[in-house]
N, C-alpha and C positions, 0 to 999 in steps of 0.2 A: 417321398410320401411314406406316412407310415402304415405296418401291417392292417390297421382298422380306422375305421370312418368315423366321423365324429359321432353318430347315429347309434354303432354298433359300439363305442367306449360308453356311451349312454346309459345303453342297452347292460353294458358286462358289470358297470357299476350299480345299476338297478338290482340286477341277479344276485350280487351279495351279497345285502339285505335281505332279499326276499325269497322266500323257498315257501313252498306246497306242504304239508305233509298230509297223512291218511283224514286223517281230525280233521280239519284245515287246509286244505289245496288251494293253488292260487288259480284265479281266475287272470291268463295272456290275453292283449288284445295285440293283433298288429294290422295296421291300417296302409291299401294301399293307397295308387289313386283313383280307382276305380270302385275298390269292395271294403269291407272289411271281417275280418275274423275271430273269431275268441277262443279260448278250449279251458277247459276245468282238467286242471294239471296236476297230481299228486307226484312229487318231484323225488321225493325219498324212493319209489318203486320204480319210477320212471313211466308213469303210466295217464295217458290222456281218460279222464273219465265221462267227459263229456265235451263237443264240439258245435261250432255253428258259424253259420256264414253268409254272405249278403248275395253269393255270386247266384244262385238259385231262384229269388225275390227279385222284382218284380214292382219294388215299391217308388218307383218315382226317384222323389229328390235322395241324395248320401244320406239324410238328417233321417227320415223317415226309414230307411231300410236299416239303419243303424239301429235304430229304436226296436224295430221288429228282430231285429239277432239278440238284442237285450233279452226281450221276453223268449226268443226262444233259446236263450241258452239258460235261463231261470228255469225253463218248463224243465226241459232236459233233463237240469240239476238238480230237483225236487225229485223227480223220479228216478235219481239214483242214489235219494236222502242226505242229499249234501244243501245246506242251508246257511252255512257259512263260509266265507272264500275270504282267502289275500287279493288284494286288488293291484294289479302288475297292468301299469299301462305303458308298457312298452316303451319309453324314451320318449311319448308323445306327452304333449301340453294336455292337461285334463280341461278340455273345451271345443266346442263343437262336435262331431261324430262322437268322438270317446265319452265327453260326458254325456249325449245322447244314449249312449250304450249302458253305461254305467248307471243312468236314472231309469232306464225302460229292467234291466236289470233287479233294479231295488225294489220297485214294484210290485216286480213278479215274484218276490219273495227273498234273495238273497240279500244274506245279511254285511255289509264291510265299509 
């Protein structure tokens, strides 16, 4: 077997394209089976500027709590005047949960 999964060779191809910077941070999602997470990334610093997550909520179906860490990682990110992001979805297919995140997201204000 080798050193990485197919999941994480994904993942490592994704990353080298896509980087945060100050201006411009990317917005991570990674999904499990259970929750899912995001964080507003500035990659140059090394530094998470803002984060959110479904484990806390309360909402019912994956689809619906997805949607609600959308908007609150939009809130989040407006209040720390970030309004544009790279959009890094993690190795996942952009559909179901992810695009649920990524439209509840757009809504709330960010731009990608």
């Amino acid at each position: 077997m080798g050193k990485f999964t197919k999941k994480q060779k994904i993942r490592l191809r994704i990353r080298k394209k896509i980087s945060g910077t100050p201006e411009v941070p990317r917005l991570s999602i990674f999904r499990s089976n259970k929750y899912i997470y995001c964080q507003i990334i500035d990659d140059v610093n090394g530094v998470t500027i803002a984060d959110a997550n479904s484990k806390a909520l309360n909402a019912g179906s994956n689809l619906d709590s997805a949607k609600k860490v959308g908007l609150m990682i939009a809130e989040k990110a407006k209040s720390k005047n970030v309004d544009t992001v790279v959009f890094d979805r993690g190795g996942n297919l952009f559909h179901g949960r992810v695009k649920a995140l990524a439209d509840a997201a757009r809504e709330g204000g960010l731009q990608f």
